[in-house]
C-alpha positions as CSV (number, residue, x, y, z in Angstrom):
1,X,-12.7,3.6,-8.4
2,X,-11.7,5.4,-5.4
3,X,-10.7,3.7,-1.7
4,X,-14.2,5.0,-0.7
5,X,-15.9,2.7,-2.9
6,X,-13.8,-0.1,-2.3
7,X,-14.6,-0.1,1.6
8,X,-18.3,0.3,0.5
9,X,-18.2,-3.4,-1.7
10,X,-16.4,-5.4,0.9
11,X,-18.4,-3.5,3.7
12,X,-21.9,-5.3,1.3
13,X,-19.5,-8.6,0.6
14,X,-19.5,-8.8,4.9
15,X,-23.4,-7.9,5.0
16,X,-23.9,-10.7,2.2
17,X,-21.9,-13.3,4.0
18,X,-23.3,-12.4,7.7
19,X,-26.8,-12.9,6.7
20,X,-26.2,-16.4,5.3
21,X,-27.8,-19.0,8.1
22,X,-26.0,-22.1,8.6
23,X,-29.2,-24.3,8.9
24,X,-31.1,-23.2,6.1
25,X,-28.4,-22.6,3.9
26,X,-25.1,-23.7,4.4
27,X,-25.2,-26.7,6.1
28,X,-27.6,-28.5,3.3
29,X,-24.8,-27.5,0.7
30,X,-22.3,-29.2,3.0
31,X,-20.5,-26.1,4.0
32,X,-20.7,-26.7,7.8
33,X,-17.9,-26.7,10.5
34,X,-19.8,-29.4,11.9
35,X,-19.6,-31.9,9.0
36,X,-15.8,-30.8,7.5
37,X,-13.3,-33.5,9.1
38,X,-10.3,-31.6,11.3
39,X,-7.2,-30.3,9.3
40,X,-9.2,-28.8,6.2
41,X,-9.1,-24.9,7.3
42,X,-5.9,-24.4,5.1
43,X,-8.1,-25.6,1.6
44,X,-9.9,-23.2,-0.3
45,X,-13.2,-24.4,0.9
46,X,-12.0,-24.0,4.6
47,X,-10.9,-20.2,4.1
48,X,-13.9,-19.6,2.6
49,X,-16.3,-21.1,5.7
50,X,-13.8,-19.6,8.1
51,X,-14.5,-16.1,6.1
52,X,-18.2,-16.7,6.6
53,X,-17.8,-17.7,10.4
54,X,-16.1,-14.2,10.7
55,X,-18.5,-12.2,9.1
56,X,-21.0,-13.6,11.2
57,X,-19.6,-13.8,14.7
58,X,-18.4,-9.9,13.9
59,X,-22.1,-8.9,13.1
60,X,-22.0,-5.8,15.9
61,X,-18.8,-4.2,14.2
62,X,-20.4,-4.6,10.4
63,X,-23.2,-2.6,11.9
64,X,-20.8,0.4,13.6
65,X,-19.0,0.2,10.1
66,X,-23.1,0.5,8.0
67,X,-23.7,3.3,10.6
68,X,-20.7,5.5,9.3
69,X,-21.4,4.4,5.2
70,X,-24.7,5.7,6.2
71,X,-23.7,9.1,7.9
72,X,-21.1,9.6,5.4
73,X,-23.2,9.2,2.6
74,X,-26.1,11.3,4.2
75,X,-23.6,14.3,4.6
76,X,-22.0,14.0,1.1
77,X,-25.2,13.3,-0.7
């Protein structure tokens, strides 16, 4: 497994975890900001949502970053 590859899974772990939608899916599994009480970001529950918050809010980078995987893999074949 080269680097290459590894940038290409986590670059389709941050696709996966941008698409989720917080009404429709997170928020009836009781993975909402909104319903956690204050003081739980440092559980493993907390990291997790605030990895999905990130993904999400950092949508326009992810697609700079699927623009070059695309390029890169279009010139290498």
């Amino acid at each position: 497994m080269g680097l290459w590859t590894m940038f290409e899974g986590f670059l389709l772990l941050a696709n996966a975890l941008a698409i989720l939608n917080e009404n429709r899916f997170l928020s009836p599994r009781g993975w909402s900001f909104a319903e956690g009480p204050p003081g739980t970001t440092k559980s493993l529950k907390g990291q997790i949502l605030g990895l999905i918050y990130v993904a999400q809010y950092s949508r326009l980078l992810l697609i700079v970053f699927n623009a070059i995987t695309i390029v890169v893999k279009l010139v290498s074949g």
